[in-house]
PDB file as gemmi writes it, atoms N, CA and C in Angstrom:
CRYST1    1.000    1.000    1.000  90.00  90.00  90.00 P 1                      
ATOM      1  N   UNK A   1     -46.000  83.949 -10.813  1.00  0.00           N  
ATOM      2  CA  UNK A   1     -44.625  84.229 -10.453  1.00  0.00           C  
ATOM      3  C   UNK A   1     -44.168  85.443 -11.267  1.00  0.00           C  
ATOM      4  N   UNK A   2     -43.440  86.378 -10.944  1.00  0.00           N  
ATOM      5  CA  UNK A   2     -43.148  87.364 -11.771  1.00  0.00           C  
ATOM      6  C   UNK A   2     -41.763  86.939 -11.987  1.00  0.00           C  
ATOM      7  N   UNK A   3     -41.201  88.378 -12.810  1.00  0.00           N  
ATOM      8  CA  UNK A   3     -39.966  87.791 -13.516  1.00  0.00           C  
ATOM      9  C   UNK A   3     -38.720  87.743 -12.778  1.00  0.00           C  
ATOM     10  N   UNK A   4     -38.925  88.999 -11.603  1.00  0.00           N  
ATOM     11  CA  UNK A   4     -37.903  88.504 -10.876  1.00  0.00           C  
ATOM     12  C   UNK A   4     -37.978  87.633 -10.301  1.00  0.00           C  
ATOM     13  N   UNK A   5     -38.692  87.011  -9.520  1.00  0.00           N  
ATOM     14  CA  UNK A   5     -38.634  85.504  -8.818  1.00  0.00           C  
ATOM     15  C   UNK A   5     -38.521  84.320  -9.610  1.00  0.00           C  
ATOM     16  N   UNK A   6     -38.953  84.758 -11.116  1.00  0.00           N  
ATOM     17  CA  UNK A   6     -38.245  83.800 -12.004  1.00  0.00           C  
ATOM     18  C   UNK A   6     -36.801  83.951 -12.577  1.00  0.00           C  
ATOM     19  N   UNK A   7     -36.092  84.967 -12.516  1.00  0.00           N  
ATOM     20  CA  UNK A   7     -34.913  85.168 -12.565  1.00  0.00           C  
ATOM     21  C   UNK A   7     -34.251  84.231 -11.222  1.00  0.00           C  
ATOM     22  N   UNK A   8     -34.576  84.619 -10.081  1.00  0.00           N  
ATOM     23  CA  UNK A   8     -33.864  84.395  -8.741  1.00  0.00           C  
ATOM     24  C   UNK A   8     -33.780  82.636  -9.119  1.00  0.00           C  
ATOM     25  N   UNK A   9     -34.828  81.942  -9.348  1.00  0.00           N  
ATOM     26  CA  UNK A   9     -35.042  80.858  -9.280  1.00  0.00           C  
ATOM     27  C   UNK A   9     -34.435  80.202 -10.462  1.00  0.00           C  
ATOM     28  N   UNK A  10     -33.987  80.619 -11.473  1.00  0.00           N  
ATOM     29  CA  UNK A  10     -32.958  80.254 -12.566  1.00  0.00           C  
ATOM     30  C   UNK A  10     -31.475  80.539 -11.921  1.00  0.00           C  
ATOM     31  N   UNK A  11     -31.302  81.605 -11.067  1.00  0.00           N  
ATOM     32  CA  UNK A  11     -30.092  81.927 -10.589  1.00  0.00           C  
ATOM     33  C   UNK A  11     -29.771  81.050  -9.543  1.00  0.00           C  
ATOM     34  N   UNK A  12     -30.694  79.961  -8.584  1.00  0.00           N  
ATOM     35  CA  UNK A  12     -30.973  79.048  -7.562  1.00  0.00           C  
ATOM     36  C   UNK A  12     -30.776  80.026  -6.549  1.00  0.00           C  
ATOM     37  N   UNK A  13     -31.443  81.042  -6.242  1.00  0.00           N  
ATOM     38  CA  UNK A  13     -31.467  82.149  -5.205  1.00  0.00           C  
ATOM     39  C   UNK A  13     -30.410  82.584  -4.945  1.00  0.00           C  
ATOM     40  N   UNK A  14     -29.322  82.610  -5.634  1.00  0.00           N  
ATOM     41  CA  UNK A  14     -27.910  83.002  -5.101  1.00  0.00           C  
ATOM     42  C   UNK A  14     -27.949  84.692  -5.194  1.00  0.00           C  
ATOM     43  N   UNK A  15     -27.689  85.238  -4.109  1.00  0.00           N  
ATOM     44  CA  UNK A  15     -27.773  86.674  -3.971  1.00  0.00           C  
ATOM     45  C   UNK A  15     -26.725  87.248  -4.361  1.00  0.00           C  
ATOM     46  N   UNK A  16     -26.316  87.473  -5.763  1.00  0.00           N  
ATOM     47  CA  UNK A  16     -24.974  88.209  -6.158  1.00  0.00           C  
ATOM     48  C   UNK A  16     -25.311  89.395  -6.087  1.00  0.00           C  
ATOM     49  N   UNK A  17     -26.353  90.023  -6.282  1.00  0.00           N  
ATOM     50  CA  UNK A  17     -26.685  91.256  -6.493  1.00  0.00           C  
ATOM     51  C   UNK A  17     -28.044  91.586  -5.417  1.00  0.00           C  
ATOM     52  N   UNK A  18     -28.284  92.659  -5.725  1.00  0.00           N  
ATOM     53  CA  UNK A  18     -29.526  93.362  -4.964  1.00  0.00           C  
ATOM     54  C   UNK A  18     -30.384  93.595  -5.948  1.00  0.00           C  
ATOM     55  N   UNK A  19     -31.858  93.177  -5.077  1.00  0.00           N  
ATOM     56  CA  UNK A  19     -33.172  93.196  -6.137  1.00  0.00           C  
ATOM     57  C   UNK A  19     -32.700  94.487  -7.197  1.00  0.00           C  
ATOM     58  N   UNK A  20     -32.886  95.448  -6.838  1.00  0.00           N  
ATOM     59  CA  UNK A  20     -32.655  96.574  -7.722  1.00  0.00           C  
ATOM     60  C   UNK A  20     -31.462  96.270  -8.555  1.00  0.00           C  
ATOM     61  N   UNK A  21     -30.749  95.919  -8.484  1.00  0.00           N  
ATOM     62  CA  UNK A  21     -29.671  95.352  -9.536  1.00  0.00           C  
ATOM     63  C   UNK A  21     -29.944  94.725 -10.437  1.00  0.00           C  
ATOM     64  N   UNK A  22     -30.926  93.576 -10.011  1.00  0.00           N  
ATOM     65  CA  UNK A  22     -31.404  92.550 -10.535  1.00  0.00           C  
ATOM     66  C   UNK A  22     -32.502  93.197 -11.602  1.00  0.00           C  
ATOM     67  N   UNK A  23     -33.229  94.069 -10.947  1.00  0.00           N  
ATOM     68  CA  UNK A  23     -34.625  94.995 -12.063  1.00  0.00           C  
ATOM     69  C   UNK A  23     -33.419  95.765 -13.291  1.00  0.00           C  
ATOM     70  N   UNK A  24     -32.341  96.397 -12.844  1.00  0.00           N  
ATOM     71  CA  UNK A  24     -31.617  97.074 -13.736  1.00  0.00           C  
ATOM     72  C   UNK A  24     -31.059  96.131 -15.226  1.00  0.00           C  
ATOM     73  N   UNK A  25     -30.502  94.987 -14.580  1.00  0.00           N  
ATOM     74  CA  UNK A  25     -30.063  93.467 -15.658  1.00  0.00           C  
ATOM     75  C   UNK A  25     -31.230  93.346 -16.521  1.00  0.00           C  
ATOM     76  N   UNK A  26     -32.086  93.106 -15.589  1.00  0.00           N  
ATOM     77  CA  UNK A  26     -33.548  92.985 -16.007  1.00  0.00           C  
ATOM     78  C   UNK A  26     -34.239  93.994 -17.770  1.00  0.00           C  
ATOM     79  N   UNK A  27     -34.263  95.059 -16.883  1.00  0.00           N  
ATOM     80  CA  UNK A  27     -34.562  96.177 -17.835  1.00  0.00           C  
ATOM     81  C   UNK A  27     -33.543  96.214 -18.856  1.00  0.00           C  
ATOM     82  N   UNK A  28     -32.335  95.894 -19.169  1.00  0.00           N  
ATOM     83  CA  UNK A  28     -31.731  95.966 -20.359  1.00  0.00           C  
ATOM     84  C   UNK A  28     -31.797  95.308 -20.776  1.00  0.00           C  
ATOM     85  N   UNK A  29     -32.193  94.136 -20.995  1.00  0.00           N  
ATOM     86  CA  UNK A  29     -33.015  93.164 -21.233  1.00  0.00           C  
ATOM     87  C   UNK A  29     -34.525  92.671 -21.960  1.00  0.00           C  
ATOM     88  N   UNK A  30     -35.061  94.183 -21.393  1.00  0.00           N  
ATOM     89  CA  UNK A  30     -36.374  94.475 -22.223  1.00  0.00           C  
ATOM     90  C   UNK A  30     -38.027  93.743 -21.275  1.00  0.00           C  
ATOM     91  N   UNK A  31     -37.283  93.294 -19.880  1.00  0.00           N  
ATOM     92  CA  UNK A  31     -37.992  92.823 -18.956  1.00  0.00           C  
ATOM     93  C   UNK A  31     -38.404  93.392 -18.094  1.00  0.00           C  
ATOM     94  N   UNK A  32     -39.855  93.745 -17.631  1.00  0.00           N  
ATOM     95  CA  UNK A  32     -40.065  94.265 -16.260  1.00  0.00           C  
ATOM     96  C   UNK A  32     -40.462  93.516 -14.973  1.00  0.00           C  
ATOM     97  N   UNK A  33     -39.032  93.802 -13.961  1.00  0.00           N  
ATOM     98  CA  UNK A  33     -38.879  92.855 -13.219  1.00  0.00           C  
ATOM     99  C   UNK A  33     -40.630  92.259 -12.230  1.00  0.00           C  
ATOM    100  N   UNK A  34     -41.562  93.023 -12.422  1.00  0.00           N  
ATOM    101  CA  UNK A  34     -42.792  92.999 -11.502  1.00  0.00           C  
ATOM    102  C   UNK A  34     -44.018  92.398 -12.495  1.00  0.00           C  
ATOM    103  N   UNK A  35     -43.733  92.453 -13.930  1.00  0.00           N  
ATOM    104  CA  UNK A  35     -44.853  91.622 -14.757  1.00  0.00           C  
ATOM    105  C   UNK A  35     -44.693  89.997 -14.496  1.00  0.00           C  
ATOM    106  N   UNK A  36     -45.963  89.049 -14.675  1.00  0.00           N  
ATOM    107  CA  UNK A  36     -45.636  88.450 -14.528  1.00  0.00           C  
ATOM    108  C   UNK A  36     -45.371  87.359 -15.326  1.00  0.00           C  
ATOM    109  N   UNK A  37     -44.129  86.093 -15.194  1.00  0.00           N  
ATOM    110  CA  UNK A  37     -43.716  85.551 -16.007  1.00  0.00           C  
ATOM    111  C   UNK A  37     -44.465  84.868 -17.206  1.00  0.00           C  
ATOM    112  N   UNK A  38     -43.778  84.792 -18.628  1.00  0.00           N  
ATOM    113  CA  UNK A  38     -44.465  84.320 -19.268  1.00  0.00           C  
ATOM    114  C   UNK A  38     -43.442  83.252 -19.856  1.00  0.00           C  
ATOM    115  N   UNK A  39     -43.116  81.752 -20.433  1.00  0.00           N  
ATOM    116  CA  UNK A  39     -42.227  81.259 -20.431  1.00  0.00           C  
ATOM    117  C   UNK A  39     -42.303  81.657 -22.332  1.00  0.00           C  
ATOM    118  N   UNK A  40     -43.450  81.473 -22.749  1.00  0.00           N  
ATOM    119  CA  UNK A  40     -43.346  81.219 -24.346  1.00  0.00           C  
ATOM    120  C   UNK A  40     -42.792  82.776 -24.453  1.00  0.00           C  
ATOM    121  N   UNK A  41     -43.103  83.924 -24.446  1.00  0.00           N  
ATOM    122  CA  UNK A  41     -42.365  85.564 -25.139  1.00  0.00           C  
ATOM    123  C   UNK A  41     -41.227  85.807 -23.996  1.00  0.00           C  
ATOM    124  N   UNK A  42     -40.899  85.256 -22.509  1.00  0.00           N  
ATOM    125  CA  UNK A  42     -39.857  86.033 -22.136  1.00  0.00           C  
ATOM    126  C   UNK A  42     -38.351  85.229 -21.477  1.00  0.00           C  
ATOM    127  N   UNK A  43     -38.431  83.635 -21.631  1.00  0.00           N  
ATOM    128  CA  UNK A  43     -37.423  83.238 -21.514  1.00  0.00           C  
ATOM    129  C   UNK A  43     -36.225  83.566 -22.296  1.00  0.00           C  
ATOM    130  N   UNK A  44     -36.641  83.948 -23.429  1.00  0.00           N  
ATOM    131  CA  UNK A  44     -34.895  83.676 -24.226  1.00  0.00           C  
ATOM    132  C   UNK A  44     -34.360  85.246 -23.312  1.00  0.00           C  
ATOM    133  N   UNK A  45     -35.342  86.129 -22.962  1.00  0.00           N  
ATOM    134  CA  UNK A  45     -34.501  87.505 -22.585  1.00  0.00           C  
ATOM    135  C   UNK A  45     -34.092  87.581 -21.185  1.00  0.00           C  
ATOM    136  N   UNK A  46     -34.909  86.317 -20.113  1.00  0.00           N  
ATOM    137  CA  UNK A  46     -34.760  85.813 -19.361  1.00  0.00           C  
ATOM    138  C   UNK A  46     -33.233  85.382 -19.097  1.00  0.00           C  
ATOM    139  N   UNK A  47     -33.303  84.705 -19.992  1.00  0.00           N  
ATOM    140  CA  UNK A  47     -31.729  83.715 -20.323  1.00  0.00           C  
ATOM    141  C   UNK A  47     -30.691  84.525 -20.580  1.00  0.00           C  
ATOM    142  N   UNK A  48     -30.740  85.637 -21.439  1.00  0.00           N  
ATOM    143  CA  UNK A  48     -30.272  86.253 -21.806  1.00  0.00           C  
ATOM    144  C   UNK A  48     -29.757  87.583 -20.132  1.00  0.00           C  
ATOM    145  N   UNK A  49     -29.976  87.892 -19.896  1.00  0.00           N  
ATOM    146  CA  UNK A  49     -30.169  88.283 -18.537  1.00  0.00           C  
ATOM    147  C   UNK A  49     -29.279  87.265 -17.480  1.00  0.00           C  
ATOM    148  N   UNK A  50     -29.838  86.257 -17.225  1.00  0.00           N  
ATOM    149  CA  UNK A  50     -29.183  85.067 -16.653  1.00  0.00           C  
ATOM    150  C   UNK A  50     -27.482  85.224 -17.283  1.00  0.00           C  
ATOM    151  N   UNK A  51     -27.279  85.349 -18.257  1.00  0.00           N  
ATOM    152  CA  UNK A  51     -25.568  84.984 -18.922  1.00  0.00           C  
ATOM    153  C   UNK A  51     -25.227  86.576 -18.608  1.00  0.00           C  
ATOM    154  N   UNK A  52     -25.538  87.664 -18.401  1.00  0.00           N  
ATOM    155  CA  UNK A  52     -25.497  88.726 -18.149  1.00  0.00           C  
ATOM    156  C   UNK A  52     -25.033  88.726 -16.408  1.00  0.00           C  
ATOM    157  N   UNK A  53     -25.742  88.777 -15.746  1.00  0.00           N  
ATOM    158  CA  UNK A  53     -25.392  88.243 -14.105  1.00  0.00           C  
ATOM    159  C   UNK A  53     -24.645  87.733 -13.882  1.00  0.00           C  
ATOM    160  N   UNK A  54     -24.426  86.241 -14.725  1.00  0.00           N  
ATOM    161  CA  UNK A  54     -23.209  85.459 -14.391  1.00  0.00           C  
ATOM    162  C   UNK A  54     -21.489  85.817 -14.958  1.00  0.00           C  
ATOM    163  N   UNK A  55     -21.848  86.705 -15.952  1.00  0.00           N  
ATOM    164  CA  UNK A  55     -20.300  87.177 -16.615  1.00  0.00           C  
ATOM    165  C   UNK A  55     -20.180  88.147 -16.130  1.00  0.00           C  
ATOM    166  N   UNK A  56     -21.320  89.716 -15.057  1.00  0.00           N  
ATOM    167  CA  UNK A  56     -21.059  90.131 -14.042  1.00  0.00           C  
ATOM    168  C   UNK A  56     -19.886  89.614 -12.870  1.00  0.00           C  
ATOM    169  N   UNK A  57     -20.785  88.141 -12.627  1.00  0.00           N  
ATOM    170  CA  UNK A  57     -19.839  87.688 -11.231  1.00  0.00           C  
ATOM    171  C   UNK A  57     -18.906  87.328 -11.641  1.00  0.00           C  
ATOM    172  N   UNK A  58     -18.525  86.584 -12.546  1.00  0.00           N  
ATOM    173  CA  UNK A  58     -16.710  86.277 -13.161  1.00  0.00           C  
ATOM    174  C   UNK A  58     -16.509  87.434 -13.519  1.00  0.00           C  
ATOM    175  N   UNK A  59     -16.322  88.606 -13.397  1.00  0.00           N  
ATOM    176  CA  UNK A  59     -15.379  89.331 -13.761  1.00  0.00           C  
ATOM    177  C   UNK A  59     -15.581  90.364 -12.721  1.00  0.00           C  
ATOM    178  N   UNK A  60     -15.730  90.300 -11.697  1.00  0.00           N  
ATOM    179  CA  UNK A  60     -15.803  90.623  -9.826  1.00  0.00           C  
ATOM    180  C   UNK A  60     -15.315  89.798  -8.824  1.00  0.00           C  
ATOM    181  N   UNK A  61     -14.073  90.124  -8.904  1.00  0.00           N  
ATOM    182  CA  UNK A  61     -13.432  89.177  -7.868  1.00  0.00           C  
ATOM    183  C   UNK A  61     -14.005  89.234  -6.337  1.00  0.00           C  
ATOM    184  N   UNK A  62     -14.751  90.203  -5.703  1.00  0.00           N  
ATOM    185  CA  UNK A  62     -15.688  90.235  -4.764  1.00  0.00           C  
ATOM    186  C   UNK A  62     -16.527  89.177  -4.576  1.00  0.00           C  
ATOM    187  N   UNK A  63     -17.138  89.111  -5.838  1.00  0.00           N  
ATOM    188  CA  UNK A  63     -18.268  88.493  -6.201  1.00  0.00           C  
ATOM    189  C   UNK A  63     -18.281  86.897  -5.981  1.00  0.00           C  
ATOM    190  N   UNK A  64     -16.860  86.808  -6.739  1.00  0.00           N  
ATOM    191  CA  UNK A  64     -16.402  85.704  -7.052  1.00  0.00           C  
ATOM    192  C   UNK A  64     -16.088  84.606  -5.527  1.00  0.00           C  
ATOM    193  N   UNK A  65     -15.498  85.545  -4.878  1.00  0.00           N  
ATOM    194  CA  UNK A  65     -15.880  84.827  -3.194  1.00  0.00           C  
ATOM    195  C   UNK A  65     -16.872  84.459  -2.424  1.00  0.00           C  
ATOM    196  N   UNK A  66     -17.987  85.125  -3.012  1.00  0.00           N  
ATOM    197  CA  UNK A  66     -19.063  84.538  -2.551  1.00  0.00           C  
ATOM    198  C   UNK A  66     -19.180  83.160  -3.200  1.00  0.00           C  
ATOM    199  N   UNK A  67     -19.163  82.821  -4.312  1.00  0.00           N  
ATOM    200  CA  UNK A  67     -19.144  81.465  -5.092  1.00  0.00           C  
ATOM    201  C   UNK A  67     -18.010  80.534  -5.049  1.00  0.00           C  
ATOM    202  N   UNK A  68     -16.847  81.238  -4.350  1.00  0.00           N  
ATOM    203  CA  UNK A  68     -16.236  79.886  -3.991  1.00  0.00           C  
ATOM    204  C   UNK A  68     -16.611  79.276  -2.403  1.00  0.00           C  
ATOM    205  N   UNK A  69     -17.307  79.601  -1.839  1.00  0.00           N  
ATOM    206  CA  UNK A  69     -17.300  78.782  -0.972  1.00  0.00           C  
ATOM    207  C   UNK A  69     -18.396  77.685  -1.306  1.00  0.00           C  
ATOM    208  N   UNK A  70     -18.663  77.656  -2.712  1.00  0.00           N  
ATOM    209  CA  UNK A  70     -19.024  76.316  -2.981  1.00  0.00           C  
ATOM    210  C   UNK A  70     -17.803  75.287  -3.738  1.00  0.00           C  
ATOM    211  N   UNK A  71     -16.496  76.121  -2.945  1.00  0.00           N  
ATOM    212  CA  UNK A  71     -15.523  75.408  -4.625  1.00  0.00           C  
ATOM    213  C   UNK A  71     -14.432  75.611  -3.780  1.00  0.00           C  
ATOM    214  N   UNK A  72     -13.701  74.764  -4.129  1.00  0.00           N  
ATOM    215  CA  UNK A  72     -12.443  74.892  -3.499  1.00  0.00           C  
ATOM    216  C   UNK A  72     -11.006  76.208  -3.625  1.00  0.00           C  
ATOM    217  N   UNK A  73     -11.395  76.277  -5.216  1.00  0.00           N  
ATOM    218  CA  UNK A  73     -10.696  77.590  -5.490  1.00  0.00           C  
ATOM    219  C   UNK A  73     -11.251  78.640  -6.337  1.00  0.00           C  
ATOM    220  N   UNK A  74     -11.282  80.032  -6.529  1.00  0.00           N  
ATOM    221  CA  UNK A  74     -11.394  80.655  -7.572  1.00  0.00           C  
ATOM    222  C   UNK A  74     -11.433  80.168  -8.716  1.00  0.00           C  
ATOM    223  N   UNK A  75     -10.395  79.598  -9.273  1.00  0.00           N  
ATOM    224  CA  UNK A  75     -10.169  79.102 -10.354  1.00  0.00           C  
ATOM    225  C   UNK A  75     -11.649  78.312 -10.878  1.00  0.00           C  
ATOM    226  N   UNK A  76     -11.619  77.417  -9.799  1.00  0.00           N  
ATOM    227  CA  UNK A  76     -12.799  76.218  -9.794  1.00  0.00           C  
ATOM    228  C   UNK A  76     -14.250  76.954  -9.878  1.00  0.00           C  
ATOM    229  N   UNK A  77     -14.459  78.391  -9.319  1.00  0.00           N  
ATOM    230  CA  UNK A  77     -15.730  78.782  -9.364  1.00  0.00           C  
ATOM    231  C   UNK A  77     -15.666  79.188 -10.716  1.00  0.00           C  
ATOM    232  N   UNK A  78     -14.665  79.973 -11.534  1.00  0.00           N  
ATOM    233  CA  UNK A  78     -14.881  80.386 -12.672  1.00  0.00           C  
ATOM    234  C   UNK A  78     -15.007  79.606 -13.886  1.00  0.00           C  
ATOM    235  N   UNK A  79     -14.455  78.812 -13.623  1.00  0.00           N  
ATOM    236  CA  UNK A  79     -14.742  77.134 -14.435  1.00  0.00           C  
ATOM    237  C   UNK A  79     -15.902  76.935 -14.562  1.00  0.00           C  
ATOM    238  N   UNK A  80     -16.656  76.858 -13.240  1.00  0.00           N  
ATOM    239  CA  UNK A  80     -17.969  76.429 -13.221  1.00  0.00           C  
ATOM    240  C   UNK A  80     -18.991  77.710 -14.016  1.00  0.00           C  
ATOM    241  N   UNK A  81     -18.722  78.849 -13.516  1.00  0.00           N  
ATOM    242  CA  UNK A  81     -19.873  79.488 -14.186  1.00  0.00           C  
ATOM    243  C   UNK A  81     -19.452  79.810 -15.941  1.00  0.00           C  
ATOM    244  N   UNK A  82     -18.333  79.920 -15.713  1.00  0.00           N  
ATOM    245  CA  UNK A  82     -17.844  79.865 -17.602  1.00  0.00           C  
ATOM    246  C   UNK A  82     -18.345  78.492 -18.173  1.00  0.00           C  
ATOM    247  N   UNK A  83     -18.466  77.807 -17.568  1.00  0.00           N  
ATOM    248  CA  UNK A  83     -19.161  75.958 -18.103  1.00  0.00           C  
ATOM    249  C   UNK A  83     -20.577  76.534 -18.247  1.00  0.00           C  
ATOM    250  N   UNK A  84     -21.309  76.921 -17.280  1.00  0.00           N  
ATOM    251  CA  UNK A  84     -22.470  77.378 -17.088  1.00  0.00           C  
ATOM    252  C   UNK A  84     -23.579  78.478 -17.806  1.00  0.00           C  
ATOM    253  N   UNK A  85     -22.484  79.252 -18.148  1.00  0.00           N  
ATOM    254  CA  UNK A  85     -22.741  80.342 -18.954  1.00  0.00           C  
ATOM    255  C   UNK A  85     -22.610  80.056 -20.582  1.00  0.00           C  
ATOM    256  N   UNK A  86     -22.155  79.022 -20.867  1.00  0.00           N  
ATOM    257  CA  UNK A  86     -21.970  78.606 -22.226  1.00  0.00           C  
ATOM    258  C   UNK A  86     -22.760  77.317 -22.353  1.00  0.00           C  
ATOM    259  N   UNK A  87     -23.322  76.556 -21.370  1.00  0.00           N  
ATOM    260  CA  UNK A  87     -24.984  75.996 -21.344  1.00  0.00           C  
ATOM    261  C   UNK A  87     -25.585  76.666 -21.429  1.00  0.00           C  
ATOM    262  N   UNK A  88     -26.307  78.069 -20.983  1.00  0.00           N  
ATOM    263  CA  UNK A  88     -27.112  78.546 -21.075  1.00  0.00           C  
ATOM    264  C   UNK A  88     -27.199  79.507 -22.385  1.00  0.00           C  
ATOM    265  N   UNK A  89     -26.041  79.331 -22.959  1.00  0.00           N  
ATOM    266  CA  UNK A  89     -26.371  80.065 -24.227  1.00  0.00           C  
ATOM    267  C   UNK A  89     -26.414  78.794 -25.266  1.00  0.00           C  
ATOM    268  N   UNK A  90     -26.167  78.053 -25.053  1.00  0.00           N  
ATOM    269  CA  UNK A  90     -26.458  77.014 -25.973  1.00  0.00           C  
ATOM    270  C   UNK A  90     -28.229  76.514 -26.046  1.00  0.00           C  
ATOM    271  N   UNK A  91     -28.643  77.167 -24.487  1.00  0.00           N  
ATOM    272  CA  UNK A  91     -29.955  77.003 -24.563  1.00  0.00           C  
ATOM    273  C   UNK A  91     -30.340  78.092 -25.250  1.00  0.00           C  
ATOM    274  N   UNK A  92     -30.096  79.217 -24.957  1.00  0.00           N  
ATOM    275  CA  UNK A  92     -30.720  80.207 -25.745  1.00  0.00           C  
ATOM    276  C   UNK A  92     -30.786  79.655 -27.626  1.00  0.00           C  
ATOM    277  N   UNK A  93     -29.595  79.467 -27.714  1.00  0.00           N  
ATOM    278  CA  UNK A  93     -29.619  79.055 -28.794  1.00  0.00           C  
ATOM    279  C   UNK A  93     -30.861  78.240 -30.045  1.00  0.00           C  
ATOM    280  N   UNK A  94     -31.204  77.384 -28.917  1.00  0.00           N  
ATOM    281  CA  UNK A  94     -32.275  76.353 -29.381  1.00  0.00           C  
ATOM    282  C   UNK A  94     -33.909  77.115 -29.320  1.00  0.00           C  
ATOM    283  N   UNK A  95     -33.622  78.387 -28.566  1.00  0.00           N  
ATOM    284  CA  UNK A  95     -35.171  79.142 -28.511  1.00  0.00           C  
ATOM    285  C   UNK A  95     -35.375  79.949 -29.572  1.00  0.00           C  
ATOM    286  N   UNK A  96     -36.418  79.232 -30.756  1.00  0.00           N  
ATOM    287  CA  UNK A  96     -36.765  80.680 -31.876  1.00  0.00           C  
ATOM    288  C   UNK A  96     -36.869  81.752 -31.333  1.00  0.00           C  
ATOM    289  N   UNK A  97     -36.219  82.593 -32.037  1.00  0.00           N  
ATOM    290  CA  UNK A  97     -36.719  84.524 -31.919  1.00  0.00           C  
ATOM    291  C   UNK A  97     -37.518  84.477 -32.786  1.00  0.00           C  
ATOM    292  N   UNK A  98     -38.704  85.379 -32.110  1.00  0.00           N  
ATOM    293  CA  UNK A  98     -39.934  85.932 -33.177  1.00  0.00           C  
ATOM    294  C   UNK A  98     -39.398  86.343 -34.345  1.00  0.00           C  
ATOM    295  N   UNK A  99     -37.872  87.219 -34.637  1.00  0.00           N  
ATOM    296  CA  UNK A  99     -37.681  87.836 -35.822  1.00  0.00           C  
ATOM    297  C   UNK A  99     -36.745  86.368 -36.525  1.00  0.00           C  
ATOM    298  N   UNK A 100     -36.221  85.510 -35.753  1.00  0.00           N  
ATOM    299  CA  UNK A 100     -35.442  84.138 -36.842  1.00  0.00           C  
ATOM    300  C   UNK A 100     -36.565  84.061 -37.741  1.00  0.00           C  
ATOM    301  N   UNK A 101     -37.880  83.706 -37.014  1.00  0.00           N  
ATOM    302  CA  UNK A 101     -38.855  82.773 -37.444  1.00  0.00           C  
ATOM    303  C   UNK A 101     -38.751  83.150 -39.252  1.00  0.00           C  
ATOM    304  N   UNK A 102     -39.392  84.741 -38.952  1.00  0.00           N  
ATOM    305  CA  UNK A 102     -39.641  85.044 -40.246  1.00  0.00           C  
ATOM    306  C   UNK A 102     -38.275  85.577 -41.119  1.00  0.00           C  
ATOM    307  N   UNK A 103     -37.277  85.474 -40.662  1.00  0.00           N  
ATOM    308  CA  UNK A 103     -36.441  85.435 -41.274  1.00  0.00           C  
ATOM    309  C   UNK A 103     -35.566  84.498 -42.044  1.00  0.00           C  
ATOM    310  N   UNK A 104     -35.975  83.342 -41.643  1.00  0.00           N  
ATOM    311  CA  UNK A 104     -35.779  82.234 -42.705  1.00  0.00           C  
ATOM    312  C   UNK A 104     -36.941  82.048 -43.635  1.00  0.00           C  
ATOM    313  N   UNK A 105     -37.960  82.391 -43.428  1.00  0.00           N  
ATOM    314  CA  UNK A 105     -38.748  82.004 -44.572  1.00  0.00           C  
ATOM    315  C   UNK A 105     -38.420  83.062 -45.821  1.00  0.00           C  
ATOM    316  N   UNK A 106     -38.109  84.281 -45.275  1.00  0.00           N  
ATOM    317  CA  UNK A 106     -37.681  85.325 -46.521  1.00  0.00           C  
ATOM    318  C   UNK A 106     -37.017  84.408 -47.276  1.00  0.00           C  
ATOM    319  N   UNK A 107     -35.815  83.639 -46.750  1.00  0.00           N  
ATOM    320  CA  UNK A 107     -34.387  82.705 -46.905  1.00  0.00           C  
ATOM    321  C   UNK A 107     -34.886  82.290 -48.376  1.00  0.00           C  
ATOM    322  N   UNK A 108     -35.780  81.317 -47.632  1.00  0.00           N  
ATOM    323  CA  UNK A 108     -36.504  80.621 -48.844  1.00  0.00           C  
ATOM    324  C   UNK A 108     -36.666  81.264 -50.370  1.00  0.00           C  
ATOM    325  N   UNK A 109     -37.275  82.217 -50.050  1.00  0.00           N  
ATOM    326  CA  UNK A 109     -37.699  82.946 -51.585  1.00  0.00           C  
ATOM    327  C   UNK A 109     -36.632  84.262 -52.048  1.00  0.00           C  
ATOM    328  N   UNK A 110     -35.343  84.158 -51.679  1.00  0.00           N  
ATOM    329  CA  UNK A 110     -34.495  84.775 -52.296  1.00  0.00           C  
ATOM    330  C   UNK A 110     -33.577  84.090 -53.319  1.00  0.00           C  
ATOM    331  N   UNK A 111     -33.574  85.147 -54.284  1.00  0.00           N  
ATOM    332  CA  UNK A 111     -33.438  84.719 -55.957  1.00  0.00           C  
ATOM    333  C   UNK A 111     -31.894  85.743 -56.173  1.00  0.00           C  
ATOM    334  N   UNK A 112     -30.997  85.078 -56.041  1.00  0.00           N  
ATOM    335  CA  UNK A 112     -29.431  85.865 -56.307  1.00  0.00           C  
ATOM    336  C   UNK A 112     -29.494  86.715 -57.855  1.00  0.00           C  
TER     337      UNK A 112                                                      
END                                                                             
């Protein structure tokens, strides 16, 4: 699976954007949308990407119509992805970064 179809499939195929949009999110990100996925080195930037897209569509009222017609109001779609978007950083949260790792062990052996 590459990364965009692993993006799409974290996003549940919802087409807010155009592939090329999606490679652009992608690439600032540090992802190339055509390698293919790896879960252990590219989820957290994955994720990271993912909360990127979604604070795109809340703050595009365009956008934002496409997602209420799962919702009764605006209001209610932005609820949902602001709920959504602050799960997914809570997941990020829980994923070591290569640089935490070794940055707590420095932790350890510092002498004030």
């Amino acid at each position: 699976m590459t990364v965009l179809e692993r993006l799409k499939l974290e996003l549940a195929n919802k087409e807010y954007f155009s592939d090329a949009e999606y490679t652009t999110f992608l690439q600032e990100n540090n992802l190339n949308a055509n390698d293919t996925y790896n879960k252990s080195t590219m989820q957290r930037d994955l994720l990271y990407t993912v909360v990127d897209i979604l604070e795109a569509v809340a703050n595009d009222v365009d956008l934002m119509r496409k997602v209420e017609t799962e919702f009764a109001t605006t209001s209610e779609a932005i609820k949902y992805l602001n709920d959504r978007i602050e799960r997914i950083k809570n997941r990020i949260a829980t994923i070591p970064g290569s640089d935490e790792e070794y940055s707590n062990v420095a932790l350890l052996f510092y002498k004030n």
